[in-house]
DRENTORNU-749975 format. One record per residue: residue number from 1; residue in one letter; x, y, z of N, C-alpha, C in turn. Coordinates in steps of 0.02 Angstrom, whole numbers. Example, Ala and Ser with C-alpha at 12.3 -4.5 7.8 and 13.67 -1.06 7.14 Angstrom:
2
KEFI   pos   code      npx      npy      npz     capx     capy     capz      cpx      cpy      cpz
KEFI     1      A      660     -284      390      615     -225      390      660     -165      390
KEFI     2      S      642     -112      354      684      -53      357      645        2      394
% end
This chain:
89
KEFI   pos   code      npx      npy      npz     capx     capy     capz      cpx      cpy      cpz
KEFI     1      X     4355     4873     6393     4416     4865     6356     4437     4792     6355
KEFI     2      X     4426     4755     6421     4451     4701     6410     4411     4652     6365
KEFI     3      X     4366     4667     6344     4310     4633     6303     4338     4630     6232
KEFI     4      X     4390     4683     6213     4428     4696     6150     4489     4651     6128
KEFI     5      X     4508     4659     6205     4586     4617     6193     4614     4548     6146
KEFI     6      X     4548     4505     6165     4564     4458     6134     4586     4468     6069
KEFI     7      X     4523     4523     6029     4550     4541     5948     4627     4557     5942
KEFI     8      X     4674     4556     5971     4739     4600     5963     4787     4524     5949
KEFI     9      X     4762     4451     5951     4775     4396     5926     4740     4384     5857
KEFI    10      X     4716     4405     5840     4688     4390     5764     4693     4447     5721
KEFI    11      X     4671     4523     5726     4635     4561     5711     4721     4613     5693
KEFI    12      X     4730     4612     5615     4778     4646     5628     4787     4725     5617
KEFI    13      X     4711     4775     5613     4721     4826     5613     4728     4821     5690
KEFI    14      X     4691     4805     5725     4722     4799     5816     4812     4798     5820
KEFI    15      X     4827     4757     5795     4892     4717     5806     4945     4788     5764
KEFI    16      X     4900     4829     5710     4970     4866     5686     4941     4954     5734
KEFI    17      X     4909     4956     5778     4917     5001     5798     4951     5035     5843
KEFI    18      X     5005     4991     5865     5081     5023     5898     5039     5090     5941
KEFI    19      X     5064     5149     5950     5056     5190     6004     4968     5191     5990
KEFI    20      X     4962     5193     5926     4889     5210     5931     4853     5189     5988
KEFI    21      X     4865     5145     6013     4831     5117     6070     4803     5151     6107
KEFI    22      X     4829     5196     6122     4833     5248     6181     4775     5289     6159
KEFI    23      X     4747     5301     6102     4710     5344     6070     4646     5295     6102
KEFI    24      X     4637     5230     6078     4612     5189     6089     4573     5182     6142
KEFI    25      X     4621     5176     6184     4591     5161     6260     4580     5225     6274
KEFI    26      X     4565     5274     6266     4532     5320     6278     4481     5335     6250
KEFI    27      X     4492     5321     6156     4414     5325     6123     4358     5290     6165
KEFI    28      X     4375     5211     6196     4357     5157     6225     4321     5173     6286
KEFI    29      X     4362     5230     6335     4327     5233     6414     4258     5296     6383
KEFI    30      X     4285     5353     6341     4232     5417     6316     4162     5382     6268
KEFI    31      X     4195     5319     6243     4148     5282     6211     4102     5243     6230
KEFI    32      X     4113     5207     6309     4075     5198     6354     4032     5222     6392
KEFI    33      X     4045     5299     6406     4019     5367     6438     3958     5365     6419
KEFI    34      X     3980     5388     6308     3904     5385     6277     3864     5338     6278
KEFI    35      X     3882     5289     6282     3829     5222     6254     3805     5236     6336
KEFI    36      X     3831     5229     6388     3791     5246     6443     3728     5283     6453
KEFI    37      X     3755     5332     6426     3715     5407     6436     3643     5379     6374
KEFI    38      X     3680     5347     6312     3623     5325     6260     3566     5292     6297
KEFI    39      X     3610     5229     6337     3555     5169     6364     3521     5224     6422
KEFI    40      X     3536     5257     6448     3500     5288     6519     3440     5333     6489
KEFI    41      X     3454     5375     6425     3417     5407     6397     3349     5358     6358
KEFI    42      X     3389     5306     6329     3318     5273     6300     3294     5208     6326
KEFI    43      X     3326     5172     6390     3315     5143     6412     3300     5043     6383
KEFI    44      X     3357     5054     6334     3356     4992     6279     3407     4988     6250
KEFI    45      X     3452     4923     6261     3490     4916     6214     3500     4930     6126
KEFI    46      X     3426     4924     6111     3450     4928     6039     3468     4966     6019
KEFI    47      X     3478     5048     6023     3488     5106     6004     3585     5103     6005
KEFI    48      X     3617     5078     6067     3651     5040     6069     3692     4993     6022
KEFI    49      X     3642     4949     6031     3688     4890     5959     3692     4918     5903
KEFI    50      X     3631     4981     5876     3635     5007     5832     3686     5055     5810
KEFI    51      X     3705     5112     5855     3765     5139     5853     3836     5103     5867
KEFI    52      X     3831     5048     5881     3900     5015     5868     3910     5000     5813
KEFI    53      X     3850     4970     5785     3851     4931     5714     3891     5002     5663
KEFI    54      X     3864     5053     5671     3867     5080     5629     3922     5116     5630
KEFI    55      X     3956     5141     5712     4035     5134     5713     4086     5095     5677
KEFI    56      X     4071     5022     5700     4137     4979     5685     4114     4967     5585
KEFI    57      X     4045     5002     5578     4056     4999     5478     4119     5041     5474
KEFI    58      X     4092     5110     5507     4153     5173     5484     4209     5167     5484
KEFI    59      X     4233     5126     5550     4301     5144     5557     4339     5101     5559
KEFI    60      X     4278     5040     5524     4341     4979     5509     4325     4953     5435
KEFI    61      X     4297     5022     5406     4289     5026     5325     4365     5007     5326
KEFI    62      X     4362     4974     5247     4442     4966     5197     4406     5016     5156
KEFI    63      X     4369     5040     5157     4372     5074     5114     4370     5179     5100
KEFI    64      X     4365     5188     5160     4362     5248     5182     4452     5265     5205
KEFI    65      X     4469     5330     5196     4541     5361     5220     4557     5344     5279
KEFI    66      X     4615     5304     5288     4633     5302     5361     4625     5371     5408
KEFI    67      X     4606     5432     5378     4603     5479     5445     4516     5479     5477
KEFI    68      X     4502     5441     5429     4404     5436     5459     4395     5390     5532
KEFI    69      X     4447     5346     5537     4412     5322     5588     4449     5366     5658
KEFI    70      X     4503     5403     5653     4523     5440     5706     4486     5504     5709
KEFI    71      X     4452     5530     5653     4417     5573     5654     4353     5577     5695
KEFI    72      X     4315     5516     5682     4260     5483     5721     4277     5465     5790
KEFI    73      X     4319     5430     5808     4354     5429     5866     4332     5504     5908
KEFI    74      X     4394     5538     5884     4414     5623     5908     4311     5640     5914
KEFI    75      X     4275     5627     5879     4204     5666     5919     4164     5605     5960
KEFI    76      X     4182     5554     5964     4189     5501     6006     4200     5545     6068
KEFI    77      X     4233     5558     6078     4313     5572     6138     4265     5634     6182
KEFI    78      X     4249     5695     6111     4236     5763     6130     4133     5750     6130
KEFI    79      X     4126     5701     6131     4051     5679     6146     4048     5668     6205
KEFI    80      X     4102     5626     6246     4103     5581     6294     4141     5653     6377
KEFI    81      X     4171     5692     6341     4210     5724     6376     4154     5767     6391
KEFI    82      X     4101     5782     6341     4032     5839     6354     3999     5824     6394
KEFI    83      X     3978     5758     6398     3937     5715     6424     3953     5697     6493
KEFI    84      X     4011     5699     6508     4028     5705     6560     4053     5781     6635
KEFI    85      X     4050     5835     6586     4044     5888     6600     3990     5926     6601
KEFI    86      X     3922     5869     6620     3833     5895     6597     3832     5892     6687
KEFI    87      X     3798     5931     6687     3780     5929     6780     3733     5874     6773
KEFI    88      X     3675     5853     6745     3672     5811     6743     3612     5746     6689
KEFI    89      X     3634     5707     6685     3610     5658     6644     3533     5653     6611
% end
């Protein structure tokens, strides 16, 4: 998370998300879970850079409905919450 912060000085969908935040830092810790579980499973970042890339297209499209990127988020969340309720890895 703290790797984000800085954006919340420039970046003003950061800057207008008032409570959203909270959604945030939670998409943020469940979003970490997976990319974990990604890198442990394939043993390489790139799979990695790749699914970010293709996150921050979605959900920081201008051009897609503002409910797409909370939508993505929300199986973000219920990916990370699974993943963590796996006996094990």
């Amino acid at each position: 998370m703290l790797w984000h912060l800085p954006a919340f000085a420039f970046n003003e969908s950061y800057q207008k998300m008032g409570w959203g935040v909270i959604g945030w830092v939670i998409s943020l810790f469940y979003g970490s879970v997976l990319l974990g579980w990604l890198f442990l499973k394939s043993g390489s970042v790139i799979p990695l850079i790749i699914w970010h890339g293709v996150f921050d297209l979605i959900t920081a499209s201008d051009h897609l409905p503002d409910l797409v990127p909370a939508v993505i988020s929300g199986v973000v969340i219920m990916q990370g919450i699974y993943l963590i309720g796996k006996p094990s890895w």
